[in-house]
C-alpha positions in Angstrom: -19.8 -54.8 -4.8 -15.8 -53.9 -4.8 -15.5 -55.6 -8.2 -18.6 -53.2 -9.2 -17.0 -50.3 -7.9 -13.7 -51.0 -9.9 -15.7 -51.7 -13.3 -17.4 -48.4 -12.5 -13.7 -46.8 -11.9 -12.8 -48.4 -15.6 -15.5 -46.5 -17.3 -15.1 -43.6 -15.7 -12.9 -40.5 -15.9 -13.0 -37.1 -14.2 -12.5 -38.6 -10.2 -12.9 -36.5 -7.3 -11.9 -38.4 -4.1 -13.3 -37.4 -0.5 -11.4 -38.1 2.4 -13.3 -36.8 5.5 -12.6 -33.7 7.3 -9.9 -33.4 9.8 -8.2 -36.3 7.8 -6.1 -39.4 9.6 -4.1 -41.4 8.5 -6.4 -44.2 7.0 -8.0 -41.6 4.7 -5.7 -39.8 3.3 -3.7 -42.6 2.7 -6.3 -44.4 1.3 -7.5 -41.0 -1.1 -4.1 -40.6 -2.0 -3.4 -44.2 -3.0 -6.5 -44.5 -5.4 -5.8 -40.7 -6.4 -2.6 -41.9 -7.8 -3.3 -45.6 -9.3 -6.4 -43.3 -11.3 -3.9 -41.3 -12.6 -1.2 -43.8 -13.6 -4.4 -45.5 -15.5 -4.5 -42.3 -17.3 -7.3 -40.6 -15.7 -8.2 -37.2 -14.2 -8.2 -37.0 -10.8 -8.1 -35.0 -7.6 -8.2 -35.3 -3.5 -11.2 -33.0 -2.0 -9.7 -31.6 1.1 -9.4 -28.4 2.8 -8.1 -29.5 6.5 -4.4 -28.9 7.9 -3.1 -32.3 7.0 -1.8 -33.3 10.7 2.1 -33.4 11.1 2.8 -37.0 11.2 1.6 -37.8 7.5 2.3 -34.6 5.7 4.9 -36.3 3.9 2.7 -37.9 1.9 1.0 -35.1 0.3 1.9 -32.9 -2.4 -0.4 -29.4 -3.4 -0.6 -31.1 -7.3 -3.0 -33.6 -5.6 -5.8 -30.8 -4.6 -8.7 -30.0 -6.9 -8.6 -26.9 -8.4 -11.3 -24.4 -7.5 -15.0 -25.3 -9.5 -13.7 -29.0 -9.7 -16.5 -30.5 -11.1 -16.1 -34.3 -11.1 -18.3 -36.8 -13.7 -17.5 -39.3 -10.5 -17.3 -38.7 -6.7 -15.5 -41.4 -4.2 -15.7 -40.8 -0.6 -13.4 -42.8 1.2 -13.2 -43.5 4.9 -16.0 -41.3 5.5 -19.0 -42.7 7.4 -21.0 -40.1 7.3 -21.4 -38.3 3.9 -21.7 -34.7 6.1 -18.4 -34.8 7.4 -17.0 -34.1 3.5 -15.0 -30.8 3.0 -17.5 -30.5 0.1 -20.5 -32.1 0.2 -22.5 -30.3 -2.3 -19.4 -31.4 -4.7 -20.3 -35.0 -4.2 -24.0 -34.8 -4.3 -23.7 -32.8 -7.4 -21.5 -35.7 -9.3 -23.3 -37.8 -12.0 -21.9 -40.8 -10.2 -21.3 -41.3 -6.8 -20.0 -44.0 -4.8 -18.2 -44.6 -1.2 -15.8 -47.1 0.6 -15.7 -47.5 4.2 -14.8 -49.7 7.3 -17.0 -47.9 9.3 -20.1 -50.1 11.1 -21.9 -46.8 11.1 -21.9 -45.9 7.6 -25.3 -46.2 6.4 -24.3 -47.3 2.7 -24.6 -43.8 0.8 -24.2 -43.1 -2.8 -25.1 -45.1 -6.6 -22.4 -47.9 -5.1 -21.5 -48.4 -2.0 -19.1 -51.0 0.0 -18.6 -50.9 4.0 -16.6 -53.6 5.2 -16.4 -53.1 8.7 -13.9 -56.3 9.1 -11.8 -54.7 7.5 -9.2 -53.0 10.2 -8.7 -49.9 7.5 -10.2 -48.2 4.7 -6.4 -49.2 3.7 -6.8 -52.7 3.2 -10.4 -52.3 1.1 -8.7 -49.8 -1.7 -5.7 -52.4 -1.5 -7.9 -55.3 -2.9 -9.4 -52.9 -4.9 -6.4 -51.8 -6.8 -4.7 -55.3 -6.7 -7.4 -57.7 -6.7 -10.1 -55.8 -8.5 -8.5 -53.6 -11.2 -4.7 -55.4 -11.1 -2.7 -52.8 -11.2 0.9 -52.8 -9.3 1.7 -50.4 -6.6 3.6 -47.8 -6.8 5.9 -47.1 -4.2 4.5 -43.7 -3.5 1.1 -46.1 -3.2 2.9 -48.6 -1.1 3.6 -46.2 1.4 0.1 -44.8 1.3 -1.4 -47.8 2.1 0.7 -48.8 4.2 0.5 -45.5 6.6 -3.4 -45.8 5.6 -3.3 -49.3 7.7 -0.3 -48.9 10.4 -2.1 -46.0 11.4 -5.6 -47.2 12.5 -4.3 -49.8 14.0 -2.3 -48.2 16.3 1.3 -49.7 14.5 -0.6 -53.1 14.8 -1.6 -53.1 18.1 -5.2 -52.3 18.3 -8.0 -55.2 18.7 -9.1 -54.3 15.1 -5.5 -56.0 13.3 -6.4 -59.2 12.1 -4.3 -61.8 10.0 -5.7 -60.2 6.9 -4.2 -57.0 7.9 -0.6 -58.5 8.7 -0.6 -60.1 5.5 -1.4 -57.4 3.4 1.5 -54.9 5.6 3.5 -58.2 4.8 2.9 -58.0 0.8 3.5 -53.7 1.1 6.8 -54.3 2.9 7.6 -57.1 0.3 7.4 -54.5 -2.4 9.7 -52.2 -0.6 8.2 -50.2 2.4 11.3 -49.2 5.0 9.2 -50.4 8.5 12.0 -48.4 10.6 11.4 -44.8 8.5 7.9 -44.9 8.0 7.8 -46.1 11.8 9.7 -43.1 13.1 7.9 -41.0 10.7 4.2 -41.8 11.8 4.6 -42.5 15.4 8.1 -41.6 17.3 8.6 -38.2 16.0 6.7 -35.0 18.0 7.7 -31.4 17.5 9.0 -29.3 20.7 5.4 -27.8 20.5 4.1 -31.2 20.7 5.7 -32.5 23.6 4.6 -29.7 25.4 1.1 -30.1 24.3 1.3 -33.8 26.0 2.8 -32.1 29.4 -0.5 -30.2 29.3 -2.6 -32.9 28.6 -0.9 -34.9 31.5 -1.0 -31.9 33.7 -4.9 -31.5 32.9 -6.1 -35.5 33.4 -8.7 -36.1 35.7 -9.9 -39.7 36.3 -13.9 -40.9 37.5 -15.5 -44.1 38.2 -12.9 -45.5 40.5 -10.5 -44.9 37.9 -12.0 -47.0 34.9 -12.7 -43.7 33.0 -9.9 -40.9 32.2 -10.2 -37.6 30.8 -8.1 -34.7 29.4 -7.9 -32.1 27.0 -6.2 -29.1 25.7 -7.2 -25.8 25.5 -8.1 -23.5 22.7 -6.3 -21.1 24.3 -3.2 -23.1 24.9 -2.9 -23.9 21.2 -3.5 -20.2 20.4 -0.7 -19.6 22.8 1.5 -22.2 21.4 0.7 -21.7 17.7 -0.7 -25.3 17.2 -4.0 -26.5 15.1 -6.0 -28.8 16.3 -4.8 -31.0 14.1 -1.3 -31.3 16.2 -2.9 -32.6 19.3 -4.7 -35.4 17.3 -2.0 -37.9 18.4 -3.2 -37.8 22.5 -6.8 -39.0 21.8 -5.3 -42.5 22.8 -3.2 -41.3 25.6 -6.1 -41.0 28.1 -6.9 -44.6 27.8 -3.4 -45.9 28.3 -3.7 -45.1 32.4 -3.5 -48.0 34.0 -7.2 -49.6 35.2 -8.7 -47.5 32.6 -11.3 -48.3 30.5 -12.4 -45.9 28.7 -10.1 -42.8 27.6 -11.7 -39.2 26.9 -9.8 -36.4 25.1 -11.8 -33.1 24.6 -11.0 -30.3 22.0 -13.0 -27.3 22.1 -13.2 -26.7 18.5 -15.6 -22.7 18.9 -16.9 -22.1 22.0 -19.9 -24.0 23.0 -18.3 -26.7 20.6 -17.0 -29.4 22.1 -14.8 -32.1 19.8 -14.9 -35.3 22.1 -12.4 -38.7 21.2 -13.2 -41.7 22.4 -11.2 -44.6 23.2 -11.9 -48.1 24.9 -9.9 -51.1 26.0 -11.7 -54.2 26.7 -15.9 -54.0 27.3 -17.3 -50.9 26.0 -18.3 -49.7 22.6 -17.4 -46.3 22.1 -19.2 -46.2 19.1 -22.8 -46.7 20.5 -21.5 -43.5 22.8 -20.7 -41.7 19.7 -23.8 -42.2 17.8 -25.8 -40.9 20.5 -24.4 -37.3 20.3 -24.4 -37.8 16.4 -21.0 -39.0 16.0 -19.6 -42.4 14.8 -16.3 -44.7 14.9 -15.6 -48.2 16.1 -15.9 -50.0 19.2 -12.7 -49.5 20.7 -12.5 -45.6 19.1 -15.2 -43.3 18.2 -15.7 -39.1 18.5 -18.6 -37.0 18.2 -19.3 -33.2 18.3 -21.3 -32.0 21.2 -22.7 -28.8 22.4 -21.7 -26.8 25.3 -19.0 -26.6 28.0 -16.4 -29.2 28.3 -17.5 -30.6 31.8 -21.3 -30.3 30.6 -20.1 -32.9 27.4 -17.7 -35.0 29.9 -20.6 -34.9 33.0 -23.3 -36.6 29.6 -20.7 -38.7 28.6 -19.9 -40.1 31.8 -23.3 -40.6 32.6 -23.4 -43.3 29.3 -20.3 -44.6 30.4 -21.6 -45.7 33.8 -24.3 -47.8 32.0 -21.7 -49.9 30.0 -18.8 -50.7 32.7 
């Protein structure tokens, strides 16, 4: 199905790409990798997204790659989006002649003319890698080197989640081959935090609670201390993991309350439990070890629901 995909890319011109909203680092990575190989093909194209782009990979994007108001694309490409209503624009991608997605996701239901999930894969990253260099043959650029390579480095954790396989350290091996500098894009994407930051994570230590004999933590950060702080939600993203990290834990919970009554939930396991199934259940989605979902209410009404699904699973 990738080779169709690429053979559908080849005919094709006038691209708009579809990272999901609130974008990581595996999506945008991947949007703006494919976004730029279109291009140097000699094709129209354009990234879909209307979300602060989150601190730690705002070096990689550039205002020339956003579509220009009434984009109307002949082809639509959501990438890294498991659900197709978590789109900045999804009447822009229903209303494309052609439309097609590429995932990781195990809870992407296949949406679109063409679709390929690979959940093996440990990052949308590594599927528009084959794509461009297996599929289509065309060399990377370093601007797409780096994409890719923040696209994979950072969903799996700089290479230490469950999900990094020897697929994945071959294909950072090929990227740093070709050029990447490990040490910059390193410092970069995980070891750098603005003053505003690093007080954010003093709040988020100062606000953990643990439950279940200590197998399940839980923080979060207020709307009104970002508000006081000037920070976005977007620049708190980097603590979803930090719950979990607690020694004995097994399952880490960092809330956001995104409008009142709106409760943004991460998820993150270490060893037994699939987040994911937790997710689904409130309408959410992810992998087993992380997953996030959107629930109604107060912040102890959506941790007191989700601790009650935890306790089934540990």
């Amino acid at each position: 199905m990738l080779k169709q995909i690429a053979q559908a890319l080849l005919s094709k011109d006038n691209f708009a790409i579809f990272p999901h909203v609130n974008p990581d680092g595996d999506c945008l990575g991947s949007a703006l990798a494919l976004c730029s190989a279109l291009r140097n093909m000699g094709k129209k194209a354009y990234v879909v997204t209307t979300d602060p782009i989150p601190q730690n990979i705002a070096f990689l994007w550039d205002e020339g790659f956003c579509a220009p108001n009434g984009w109307k694309p002949a082809c639509a490409v959501a990438v890294d989006c498991a659900d197709p209503d978590r789109m900045s624009d999804k009447a822009c991608f229903d209303g494309a002649p052609f439309t097609c997605c590429m995932d990781h996701h195990g809870t992407n239901p296949g949406y679109g003319d063409l679709s390929f999930v690979e959940p093996q894969a440990a990052a949308t990253g590594e599927i528009i890698f084959s794509l461009l260099t297996d599929c289509l043959g065309v060399p990377l650029t370093p601007f797409e080197r780096d994409c890719l390579y923040t696209a994979i480095c950072t969903d799996t954790g700089n290479f230490k989640f469950s999900n990094t396989t020897p697929r994945t350290h071959r294909i950072a091996a090929e990227l740093i081959a070709a050029g990447v500098d490990v040490a910059d894009m390193s410092q970069r994407l995980f070891d750098t935090l603005t003053l505003r930051q690093l007080k954010a994570h003093a709040e988020a230590v100062k606000n953990l609670s643990v439950y279940m004999d200590g197998r399940v933590a839980v923080t979060f950060v207020s709307t009104a201390f970002l508000q006081e702080n000037g920070m976005g939600f977007e620049d708190v993203d980097f603590l979803s993991s930090m719950p979990r990290n607690v020694e004995g834990a097994e399952v880490g919970i960092f809330c956001k309350e995104r409008t009142p009554g709106e409760i943004k939930v991460s998820l993150r396991s270490n060893h037994c439990v699939d987040v994911s199934e937790i997710a689904a259940l409130f309408g959410g989605g992810g992998h087993k070890r992380a997953a996030g979902a959107t629930i109604s209410g107060t912040r102890q009404q959506a941790v007191e629901q989700l601790l009650a699904e935890i306790a089934k699973r540990v």
